[in-house]
LUMLO-570359 format. One record per residue (C-alpha): residue number from 0; residue in three letters; x, y, z. Coordinates in nm, 4 decimals, m for minus. Example, Ala and Ser with C-alpha at 12.3 -4.5 7.8 and 13.67 -1.06 7.14 Angstrom:
# LUMLO-570359
(0,"ALA",(1.2300,m0.4500,0.7800)) (1,"SER",(1.3670,m0.1060,0.7140)) 
This chain:
# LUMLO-570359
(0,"UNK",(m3.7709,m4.5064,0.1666)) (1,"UNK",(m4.1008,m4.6376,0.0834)) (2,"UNK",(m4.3964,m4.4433,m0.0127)) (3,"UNK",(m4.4507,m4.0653,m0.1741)) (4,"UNK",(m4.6187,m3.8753,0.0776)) (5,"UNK",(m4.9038,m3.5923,m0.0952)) (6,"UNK",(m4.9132,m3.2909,0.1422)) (7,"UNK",(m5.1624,m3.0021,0.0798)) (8,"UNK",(m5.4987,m3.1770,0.0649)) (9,"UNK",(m5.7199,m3.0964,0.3343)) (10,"UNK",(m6.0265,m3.2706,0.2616)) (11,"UNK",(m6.1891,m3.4670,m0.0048)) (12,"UNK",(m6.5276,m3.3519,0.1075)) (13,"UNK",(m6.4137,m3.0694,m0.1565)) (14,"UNK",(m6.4724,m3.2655,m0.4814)) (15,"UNK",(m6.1924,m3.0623,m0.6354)) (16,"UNK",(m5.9562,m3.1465,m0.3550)) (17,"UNK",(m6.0763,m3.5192,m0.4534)) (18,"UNK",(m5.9849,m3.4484,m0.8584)) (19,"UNK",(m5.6742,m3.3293,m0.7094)) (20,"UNK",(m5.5962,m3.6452,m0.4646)) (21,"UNK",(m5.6993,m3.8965,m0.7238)) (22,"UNK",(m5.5086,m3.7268,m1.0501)) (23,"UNK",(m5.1544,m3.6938,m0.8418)) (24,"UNK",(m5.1779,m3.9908,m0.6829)) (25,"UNK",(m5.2083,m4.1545,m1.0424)) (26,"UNK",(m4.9280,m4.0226,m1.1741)) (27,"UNK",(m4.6986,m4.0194,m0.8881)) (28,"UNK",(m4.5513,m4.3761,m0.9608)) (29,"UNK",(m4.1792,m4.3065,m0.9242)) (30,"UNK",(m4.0459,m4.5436,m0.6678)) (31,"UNK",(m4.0839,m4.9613,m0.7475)) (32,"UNK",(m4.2303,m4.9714,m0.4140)) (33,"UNK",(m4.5239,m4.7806,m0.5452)) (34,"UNK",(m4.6945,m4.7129,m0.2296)) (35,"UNK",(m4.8889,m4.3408,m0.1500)) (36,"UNK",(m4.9516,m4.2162,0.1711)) (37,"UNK",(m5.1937,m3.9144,0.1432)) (38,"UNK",(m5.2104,m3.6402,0.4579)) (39,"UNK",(m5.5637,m3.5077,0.5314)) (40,"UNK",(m5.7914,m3.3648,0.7633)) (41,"UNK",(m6.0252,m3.6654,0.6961)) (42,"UNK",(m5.8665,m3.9634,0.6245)) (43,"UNK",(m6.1549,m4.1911,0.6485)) (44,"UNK",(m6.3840,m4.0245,0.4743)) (45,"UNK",(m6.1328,m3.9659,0.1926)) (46,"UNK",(m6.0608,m4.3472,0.1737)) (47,"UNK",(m6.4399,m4.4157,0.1406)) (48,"UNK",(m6.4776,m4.0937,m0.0931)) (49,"UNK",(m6.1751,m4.3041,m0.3339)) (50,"UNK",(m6.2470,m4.6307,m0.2389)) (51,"UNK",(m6.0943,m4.8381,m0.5161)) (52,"UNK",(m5.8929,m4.5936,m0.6781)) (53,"UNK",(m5.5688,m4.7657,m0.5742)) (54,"UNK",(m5.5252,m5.0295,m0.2779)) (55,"UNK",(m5.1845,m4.8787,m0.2703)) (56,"UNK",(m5.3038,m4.5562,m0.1583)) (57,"UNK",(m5.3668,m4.4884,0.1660)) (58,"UNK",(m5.5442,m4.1877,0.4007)) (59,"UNK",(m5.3206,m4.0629,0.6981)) (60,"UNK",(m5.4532,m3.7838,0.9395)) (61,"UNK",(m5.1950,m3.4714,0.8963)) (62,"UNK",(m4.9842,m3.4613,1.1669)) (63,"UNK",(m4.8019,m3.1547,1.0363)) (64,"UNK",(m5.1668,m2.9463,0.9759)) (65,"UNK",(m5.3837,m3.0054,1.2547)) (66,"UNK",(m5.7371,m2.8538,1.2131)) (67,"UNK",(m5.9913,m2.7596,1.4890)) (68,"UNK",(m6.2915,m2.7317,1.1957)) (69,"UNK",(m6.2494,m3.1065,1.0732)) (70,"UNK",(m6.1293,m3.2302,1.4638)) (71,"UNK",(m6.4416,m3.4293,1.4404)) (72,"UNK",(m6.2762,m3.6413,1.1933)) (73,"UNK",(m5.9334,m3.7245,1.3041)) (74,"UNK",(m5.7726,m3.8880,1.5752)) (75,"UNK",(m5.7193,m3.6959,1.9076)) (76,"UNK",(m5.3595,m3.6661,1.9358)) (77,"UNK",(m5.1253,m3.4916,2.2105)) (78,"UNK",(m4.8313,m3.2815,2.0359)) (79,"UNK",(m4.5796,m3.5605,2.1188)) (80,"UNK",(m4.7647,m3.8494,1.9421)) (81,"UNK",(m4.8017,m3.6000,1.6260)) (82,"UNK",(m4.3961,m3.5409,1.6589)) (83,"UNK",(m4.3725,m3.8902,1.6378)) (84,"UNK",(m4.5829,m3.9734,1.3315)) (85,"UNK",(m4.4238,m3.7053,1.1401)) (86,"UNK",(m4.1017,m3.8649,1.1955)) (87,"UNK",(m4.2285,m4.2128,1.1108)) (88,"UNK",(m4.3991,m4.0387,0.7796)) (89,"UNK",(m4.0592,m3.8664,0.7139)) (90,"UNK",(m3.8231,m4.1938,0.7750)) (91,"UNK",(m4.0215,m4.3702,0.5417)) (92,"UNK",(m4.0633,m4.0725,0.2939)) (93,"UNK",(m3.9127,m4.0940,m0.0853)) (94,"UNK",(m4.0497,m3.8141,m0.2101)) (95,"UNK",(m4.2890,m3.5149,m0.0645)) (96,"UNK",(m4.5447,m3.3487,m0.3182)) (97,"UNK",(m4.7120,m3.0408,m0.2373)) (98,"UNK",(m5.0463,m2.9663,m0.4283)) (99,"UNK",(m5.3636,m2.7561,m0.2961)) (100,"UNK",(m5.4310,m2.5475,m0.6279)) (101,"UNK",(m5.5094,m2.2539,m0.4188)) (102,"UNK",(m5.3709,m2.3271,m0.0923)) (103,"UNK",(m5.0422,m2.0707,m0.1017)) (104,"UNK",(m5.2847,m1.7621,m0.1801)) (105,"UNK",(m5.3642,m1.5039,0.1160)) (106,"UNK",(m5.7264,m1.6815,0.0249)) (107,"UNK",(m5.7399,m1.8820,0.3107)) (108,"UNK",(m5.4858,m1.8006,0.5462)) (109,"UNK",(m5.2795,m2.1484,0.5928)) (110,"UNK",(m4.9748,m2.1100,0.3413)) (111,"UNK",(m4.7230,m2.0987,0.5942)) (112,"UNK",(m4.9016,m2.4270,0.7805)) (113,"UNK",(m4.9201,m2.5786,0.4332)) (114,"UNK",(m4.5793,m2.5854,0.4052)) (115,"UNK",(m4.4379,m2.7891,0.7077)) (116,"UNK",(m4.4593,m3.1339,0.5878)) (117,"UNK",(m4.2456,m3.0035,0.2528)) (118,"UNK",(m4.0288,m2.7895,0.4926)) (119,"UNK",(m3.8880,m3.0983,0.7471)) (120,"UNK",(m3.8713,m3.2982,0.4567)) (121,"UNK",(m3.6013,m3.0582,0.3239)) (122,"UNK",(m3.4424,m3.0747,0.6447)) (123,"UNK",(m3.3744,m3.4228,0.5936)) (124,"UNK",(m3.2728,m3.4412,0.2506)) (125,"UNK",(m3.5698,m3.5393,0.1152)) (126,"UNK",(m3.6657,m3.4756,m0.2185)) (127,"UNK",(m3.9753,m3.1775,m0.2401)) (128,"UNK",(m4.1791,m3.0745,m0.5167)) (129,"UNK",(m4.4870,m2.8065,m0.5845)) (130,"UNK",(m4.7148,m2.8926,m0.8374)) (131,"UNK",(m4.9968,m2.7261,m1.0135)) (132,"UNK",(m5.1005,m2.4395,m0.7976)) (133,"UNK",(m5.1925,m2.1061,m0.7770)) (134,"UNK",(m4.9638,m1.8491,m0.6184)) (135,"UNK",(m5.0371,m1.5073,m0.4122)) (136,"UNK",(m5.0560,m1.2570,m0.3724)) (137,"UNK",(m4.9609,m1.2292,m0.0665)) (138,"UNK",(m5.0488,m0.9224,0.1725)) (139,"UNK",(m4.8027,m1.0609,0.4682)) (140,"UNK",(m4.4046,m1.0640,0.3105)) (141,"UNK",(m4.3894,m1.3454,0.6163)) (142,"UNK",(m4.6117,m1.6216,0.4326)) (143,"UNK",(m4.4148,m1.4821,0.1177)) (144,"UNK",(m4.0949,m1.5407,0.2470)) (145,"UNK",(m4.2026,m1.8807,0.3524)) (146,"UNK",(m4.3157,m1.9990,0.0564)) (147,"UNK",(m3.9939,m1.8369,m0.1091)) (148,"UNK",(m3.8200,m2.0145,0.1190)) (149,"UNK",(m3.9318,m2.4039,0.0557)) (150,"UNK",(m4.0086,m2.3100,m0.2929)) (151,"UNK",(m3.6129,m2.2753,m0.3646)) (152,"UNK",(m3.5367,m2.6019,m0.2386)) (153,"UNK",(m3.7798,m2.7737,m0.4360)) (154,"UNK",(m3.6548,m3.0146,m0.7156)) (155,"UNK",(m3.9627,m2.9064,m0.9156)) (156,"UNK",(m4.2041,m2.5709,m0.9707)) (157,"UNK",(m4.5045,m2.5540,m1.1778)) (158,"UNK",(m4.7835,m2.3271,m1.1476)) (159,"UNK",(m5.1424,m2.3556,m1.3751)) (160,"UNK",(m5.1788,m2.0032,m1.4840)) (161,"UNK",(m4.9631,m1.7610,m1.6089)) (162,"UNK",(m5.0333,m1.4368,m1.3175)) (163,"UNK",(m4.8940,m1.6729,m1.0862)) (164,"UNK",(m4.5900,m1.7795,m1.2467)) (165,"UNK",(m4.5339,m1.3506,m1.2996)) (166,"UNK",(m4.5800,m1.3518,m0.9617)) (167,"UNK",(m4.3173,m1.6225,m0.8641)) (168,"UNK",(m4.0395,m1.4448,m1.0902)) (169,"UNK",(m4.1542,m1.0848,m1.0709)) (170,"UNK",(m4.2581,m1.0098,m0.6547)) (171,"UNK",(m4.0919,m1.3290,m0.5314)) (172,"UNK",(m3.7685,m1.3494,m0.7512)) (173,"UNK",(m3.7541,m1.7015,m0.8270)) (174,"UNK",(m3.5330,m1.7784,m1.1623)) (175,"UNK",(m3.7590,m1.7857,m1.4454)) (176,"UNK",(m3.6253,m2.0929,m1.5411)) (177,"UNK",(m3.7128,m2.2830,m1.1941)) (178,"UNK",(m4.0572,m2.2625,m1.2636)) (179,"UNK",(m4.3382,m2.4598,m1.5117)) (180,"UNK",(m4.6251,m2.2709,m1.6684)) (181,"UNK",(m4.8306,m2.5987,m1.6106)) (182,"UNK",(m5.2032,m2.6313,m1.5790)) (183,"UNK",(m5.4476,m2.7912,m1.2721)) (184,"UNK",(m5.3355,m3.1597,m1.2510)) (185,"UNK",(m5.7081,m3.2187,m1.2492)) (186,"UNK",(m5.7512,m3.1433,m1.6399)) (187,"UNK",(m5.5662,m3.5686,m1.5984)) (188,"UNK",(m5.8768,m3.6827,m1.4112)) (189,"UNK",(m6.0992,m3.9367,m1.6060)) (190,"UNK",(m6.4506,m3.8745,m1.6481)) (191,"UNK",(m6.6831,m4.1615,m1.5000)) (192,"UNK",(m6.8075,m4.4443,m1.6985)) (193,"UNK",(m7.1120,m4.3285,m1.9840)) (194,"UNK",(m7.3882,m4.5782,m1.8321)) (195,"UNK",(m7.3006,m4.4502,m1.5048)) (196,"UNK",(m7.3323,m4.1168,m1.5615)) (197,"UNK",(m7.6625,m4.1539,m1.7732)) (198,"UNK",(m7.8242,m4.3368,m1.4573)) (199,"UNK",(m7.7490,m4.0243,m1.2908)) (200,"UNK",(m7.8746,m3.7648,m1.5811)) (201,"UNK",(m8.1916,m4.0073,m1.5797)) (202,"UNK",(m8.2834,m3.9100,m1.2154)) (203,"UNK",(m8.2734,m3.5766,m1.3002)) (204,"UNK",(m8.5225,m3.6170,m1.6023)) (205,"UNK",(m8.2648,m3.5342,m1.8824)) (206,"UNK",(m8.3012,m3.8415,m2.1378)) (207,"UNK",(m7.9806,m3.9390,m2.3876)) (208,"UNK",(m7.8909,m3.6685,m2.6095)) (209,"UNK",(m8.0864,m3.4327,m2.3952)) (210,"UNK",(m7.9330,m3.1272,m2.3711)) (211,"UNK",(m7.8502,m2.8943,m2.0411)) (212,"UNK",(m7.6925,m2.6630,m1.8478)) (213,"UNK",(m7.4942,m2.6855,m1.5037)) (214,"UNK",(m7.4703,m2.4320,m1.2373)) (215,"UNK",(m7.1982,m2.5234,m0.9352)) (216,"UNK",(m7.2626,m2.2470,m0.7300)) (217,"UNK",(m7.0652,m2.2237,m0.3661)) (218,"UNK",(m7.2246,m2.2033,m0.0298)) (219,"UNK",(m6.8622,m2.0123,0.0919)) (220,"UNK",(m6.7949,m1.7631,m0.1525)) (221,"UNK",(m6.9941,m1.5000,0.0276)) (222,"UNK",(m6.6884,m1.5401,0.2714)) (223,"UNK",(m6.4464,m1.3849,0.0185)) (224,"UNK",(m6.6899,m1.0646,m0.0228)) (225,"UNK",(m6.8897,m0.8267,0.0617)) (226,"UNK",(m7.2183,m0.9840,m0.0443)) (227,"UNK",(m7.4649,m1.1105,0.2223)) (228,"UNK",(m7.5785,m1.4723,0.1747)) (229,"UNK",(m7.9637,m1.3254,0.0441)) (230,"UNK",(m7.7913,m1.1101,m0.2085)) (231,"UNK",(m7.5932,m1.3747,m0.2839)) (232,"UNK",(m7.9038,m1.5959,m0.3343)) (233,"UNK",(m8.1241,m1.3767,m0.4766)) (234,"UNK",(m7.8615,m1.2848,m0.8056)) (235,"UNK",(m7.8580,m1.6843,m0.8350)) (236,"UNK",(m8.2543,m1.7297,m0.8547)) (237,"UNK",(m8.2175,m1.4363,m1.1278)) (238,"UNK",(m7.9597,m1.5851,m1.2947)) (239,"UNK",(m8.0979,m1.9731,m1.3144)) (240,"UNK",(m8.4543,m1.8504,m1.3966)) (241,"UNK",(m8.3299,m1.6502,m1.6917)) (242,"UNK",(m8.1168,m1.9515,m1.8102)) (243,"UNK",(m8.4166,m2.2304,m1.8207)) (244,"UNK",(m8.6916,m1.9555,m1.9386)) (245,"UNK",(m8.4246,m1.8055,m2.1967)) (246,"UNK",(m8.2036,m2.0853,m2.2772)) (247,"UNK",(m8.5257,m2.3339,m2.2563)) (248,"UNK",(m8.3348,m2.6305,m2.1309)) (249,"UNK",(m8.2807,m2.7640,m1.7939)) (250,"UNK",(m8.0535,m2.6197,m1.5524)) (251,"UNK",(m7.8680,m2.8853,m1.3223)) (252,"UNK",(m7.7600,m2.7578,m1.0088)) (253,"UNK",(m7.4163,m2.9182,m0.8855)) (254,"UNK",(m7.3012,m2.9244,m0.5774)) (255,"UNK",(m6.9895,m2.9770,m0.5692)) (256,"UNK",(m6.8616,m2.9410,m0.2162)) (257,"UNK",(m7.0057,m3.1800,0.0212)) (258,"UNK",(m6.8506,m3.0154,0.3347)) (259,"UNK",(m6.9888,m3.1378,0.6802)) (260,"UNK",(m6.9130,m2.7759,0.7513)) (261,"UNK",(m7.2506,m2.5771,0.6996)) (262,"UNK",(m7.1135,m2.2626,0.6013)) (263,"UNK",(m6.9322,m2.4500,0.3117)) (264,"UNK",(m7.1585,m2.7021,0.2389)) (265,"UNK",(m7.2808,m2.6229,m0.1086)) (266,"UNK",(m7.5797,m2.8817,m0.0729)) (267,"UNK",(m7.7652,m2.6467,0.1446)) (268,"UNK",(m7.7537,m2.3779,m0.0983)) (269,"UNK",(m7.8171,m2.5873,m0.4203)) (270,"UNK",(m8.1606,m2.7094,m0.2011)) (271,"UNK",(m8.2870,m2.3697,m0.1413)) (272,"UNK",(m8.2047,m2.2787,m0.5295)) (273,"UNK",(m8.4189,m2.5698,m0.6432)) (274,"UNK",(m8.6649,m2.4515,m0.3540)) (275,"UNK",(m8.7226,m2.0910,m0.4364)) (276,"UNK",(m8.6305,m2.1065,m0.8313)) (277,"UNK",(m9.0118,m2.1632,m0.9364)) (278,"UNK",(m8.9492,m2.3631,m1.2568)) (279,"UNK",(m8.9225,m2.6715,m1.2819)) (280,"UNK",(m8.6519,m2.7177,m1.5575)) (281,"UNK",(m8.4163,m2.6209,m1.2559)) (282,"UNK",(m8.3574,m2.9490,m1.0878)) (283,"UNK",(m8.0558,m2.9807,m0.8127)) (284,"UNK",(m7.8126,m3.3229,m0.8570)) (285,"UNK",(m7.8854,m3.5944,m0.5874)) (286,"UNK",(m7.6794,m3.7827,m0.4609)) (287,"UNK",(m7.3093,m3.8059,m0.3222)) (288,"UNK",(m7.1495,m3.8286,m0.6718)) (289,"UNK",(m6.7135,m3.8490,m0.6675)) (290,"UNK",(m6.5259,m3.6288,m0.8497)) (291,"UNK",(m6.5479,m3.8656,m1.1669)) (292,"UNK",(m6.9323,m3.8696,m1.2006)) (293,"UNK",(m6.9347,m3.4975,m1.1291)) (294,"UNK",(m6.7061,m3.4241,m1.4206)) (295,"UNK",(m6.8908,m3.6596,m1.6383)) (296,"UNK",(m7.2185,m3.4505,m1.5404)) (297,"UNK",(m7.0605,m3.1332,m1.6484)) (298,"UNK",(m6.8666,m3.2263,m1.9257)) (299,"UNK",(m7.1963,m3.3374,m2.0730)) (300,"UNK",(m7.3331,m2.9847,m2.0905)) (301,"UNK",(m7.3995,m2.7539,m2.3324)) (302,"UNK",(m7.2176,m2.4419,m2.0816)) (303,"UNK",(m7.1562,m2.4539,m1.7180)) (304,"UNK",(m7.1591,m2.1138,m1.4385)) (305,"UNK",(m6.9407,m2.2146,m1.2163)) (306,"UNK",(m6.8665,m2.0658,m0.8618)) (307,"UNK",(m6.6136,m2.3894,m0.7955)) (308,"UNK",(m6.3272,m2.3319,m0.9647)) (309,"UNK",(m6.2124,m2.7249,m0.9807)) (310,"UNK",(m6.6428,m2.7888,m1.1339)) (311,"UNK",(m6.5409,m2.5330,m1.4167)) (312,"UNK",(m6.1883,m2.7585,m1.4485)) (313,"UNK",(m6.4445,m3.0580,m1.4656)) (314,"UNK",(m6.5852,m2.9383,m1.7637)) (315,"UNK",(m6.3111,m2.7565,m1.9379)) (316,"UNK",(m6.0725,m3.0808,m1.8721)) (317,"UNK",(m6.4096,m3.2447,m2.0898)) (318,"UNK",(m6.3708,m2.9800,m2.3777)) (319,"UNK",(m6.7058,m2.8246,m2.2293)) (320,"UNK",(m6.6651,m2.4495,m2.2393)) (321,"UNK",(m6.7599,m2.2930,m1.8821)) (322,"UNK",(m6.7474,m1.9282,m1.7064)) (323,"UNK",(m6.6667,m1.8305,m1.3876)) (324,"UNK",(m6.8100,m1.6075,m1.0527)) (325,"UNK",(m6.4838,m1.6061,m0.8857)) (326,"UNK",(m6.3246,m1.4523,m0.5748)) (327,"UNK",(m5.9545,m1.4279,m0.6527)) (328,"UNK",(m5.7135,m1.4314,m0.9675)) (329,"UNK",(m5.7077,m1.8030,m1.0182)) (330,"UNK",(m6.0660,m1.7921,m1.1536)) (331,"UNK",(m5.9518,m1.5684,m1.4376)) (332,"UNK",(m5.6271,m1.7247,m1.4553)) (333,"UNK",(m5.7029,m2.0561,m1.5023)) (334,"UNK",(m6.0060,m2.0012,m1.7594)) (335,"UNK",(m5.7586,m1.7546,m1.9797)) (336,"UNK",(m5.4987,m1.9988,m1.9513)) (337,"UNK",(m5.7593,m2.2723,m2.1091)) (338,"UNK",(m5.9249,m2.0331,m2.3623)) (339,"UNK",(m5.6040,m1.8590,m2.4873)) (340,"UNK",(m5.5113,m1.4839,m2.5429)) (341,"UNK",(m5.7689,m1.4417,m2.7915)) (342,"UNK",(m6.0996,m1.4594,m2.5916)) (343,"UNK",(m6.1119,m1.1910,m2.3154)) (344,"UNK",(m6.1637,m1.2372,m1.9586)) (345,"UNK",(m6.4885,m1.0753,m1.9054)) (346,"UNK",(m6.6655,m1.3129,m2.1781)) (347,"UNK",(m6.5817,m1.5979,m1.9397)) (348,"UNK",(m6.5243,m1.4569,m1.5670)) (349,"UNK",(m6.7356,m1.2085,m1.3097)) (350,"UNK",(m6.5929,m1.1006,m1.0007)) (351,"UNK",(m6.7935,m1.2213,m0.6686)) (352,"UNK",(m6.8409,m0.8564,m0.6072)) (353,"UNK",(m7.0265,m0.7803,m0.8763)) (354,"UNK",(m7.2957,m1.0498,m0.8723)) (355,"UNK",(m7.5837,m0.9074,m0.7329)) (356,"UNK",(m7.6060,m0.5992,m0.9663)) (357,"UNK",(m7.8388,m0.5436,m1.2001)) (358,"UNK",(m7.7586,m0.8003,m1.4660)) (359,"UNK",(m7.4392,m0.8307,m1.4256)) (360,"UNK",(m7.4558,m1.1987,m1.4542)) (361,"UNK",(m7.6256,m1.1704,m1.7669)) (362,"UNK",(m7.3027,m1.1765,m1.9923)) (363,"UNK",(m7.2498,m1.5396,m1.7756)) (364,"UNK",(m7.6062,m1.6453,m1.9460)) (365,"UNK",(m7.5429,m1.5538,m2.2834)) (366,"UNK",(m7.5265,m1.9109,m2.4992)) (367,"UNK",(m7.4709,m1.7563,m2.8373)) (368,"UNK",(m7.0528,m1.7193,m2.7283)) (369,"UNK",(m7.0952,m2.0832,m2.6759)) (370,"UNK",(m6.9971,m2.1722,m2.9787)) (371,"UNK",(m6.6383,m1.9200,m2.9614)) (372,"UNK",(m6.5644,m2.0468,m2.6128)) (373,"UNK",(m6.5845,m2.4101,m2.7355)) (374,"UNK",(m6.3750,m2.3569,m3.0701)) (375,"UNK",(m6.1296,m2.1705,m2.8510)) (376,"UNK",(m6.1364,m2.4011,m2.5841)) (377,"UNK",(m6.0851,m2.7842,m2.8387)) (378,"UNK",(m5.7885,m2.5707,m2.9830)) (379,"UNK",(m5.6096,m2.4900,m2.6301)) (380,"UNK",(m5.7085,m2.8659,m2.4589)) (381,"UNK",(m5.4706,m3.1265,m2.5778)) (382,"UNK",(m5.1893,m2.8582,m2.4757)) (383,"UNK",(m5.3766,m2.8352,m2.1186)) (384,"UNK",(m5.3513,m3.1794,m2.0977)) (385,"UNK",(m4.9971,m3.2288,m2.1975)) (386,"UNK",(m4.9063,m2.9906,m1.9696)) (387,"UNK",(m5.0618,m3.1266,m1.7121)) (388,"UNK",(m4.9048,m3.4503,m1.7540)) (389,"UNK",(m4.5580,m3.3298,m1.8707)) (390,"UNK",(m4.5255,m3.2166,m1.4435)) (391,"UNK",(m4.4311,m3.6269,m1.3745)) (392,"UNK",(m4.2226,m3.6504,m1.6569)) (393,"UNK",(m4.0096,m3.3565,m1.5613)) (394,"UNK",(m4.0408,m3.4922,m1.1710)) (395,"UNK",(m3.8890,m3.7723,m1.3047)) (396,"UNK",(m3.6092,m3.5787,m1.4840)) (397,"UNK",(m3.5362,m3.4165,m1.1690)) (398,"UNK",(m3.5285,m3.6808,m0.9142)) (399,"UNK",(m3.2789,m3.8874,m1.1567)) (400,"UNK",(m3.0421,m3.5846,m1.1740)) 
């Protein structure tokens, strides 16, 4: 019983799934032997993507989730060589954390999957936990009965916004008391270094002390609506032209998915925005930056739209007030569960499905609630933070009793 296995990450190509990877992996140190194996769908470029985070960290293809879109990057394995590395993984297994933010939602489709490394760990007695996540809802009772299911035998629960944790007790009838109101474990990720991150502001012509604006927009959220990817475009160009003409700053466009995936890869669209915006204070962020040196870009910012719900995390985790375009209830969730009950949902969140009207996004634009997001937003941090960390010190609790 050697090493804490993560479970739930499918690729660090995501820069969120990266904040995700390198803020657990920081504070799982339970065990003296201190060793973390992490499961992926792209184990080598995860280890480059966090080289020097932690030599006692390593990248492991998922033998429990096996898939076909990332095959490219994993090792070619016949069902009885992945039996056998799960039981390997398992024999040497202290302690199995499952994390994914969004991963049990119907977003996606691959709960159920999602749940195999934490549901043969169980079968041998090993200690399971769930941290940080969003939950449902689910249209198929069979994913929710699976997640029921694990989730009971779990030494730990928390959840990072509160619809999800009504969802647990309310629909899926776990014991209120089972479960954490927590937030993202990524609000524990540390910024990159100042110099570092001013070499990087430099190449995009904004000077020290300059001040900006960051959109993260996402090449697949057309996937979770009815939009078209023109329309989708199109209310984008409207909505960074009227933020440098307006706003009269420059607009930094981050991508923060660097999927080898096209229809994910938010690179491509962040090169036709700079392409077809026509102004020249919108200027797209080159380079592949980590997860560090993209928060640091977007903490630095006077407001960020973002698409990515982990970029927004990036620069509310940074005390820098941002708004959403989501697709699903962890957008709103999350950003109400940073900003507090006092600021209301639609002056920091837009549904996907309303984009491309008329100025819809304009409310998104509008810098003079700056100022109220921010005040509500330094009050409400230092809890999100706490919280955040307070999910290893209750771990702890548990695994001692």
């Amino acid at each position: 019983m050697n090493h804490v296995l993560i479970s739930g990450v499918t690729s660090c190509e995501s820069r969120g799934v990266e904040a995700l990877v390198r803020s657990v992996a920081a504070h799982a140190r339970f065990w003296p032997c201190q060793r973390t194996t992490v499961l992926t769908q792209t184990p080598a470029l995860d280890a480059a993507a966090v080289a020097g985070l932690d030599t006692q960290v390593q990248f492991v293809a998922d033998p429990f989730v096996v898939s076909r879109s990332w095959a490219a990057h994993r090792p070619a394995e016949s069902e009885r060589q992945l039996a056998a590395r799960r039981d390997a993984l398992l024999a040497d297994a202290a302690l199995v954390i499952g994390t994914g933010g969004d991963l049990h939602t119907p977003d996606y489709g691959v709960s159920t999957r999602y749940l195999r490394a934490l549901r043969e760990a169980q079968q041998r007695g090993i200690p399971t936990v769930l941290v940080g996540q969003s939950w449902g809802v689910f249209d198929d009772t069979a994913e929710a009965d699976a997640l029921v299911a694990v989730a009971s035998r779990c030494a730990m629960l928390s959840v990072r916004e509160e619809a999800s944790r009504e969802y647990a007790v309310n629909k899926l009838g776990l014991a209120d008391e089972r479960i954490r109101l927590s937030s993202d474990p990524a609000f524990l990720l540390p910024a990159a270094p100042a110099e570092q991150t001013a070499a990087v502001l430099a190449s995009c012509g904004v000077g020290p002390g300059d001040a900006y604006l960051c959109l993260a927009p996402s090449q697949g959220i057309t996937r979770h609506s009815m939009l078209t990817d023109d329309q989708h475009l199109q209310a984008l160009l409207n909505l960074v032209r009227h933020l440098a003409v307006e706003c009269g700053v420059p607009v930094l466009l981050v991508p923060h998915c660097h999927d080898s995936r096209p229809h994910n890869d938010d690179r491509i669209l962040v090169d036709r925005i700079a392409a077809l915006a026509g102004h020249l204070g919108v200027r797209a962020v080159p380079g592949a930056l980590s997860a560090p040196e993209y928060k640091a870009v977007l903490g630095g910012a006077t407001l960020v739209v973002a698409e990515r719900l982990h970029a927004a995390i990036g620069a509310l985790s940074s005390g820098t007030p941002a708004v959403v375009v989501g697709h699903s209830h962890k957008f709103s969730g999350v950003l109400a569960h940073a900003y507090g009950p006092n600021v209301p949902a639609d002056a920091f969140h837009l549904d996907i499905h309303a984009l491309a009207e008329p100025g819809a996004w304009r409310p998104l634009a509008s810098l003079p609630k700056e100022a109220r997001l921010r005040r509500a937003l330094t009050g409400r941090l230092p809890q999100m933070i706490a919280a955040a960390r307070s999910d290893f010190t209750a771990l702890r609790a548990a695994l001692q009793r």
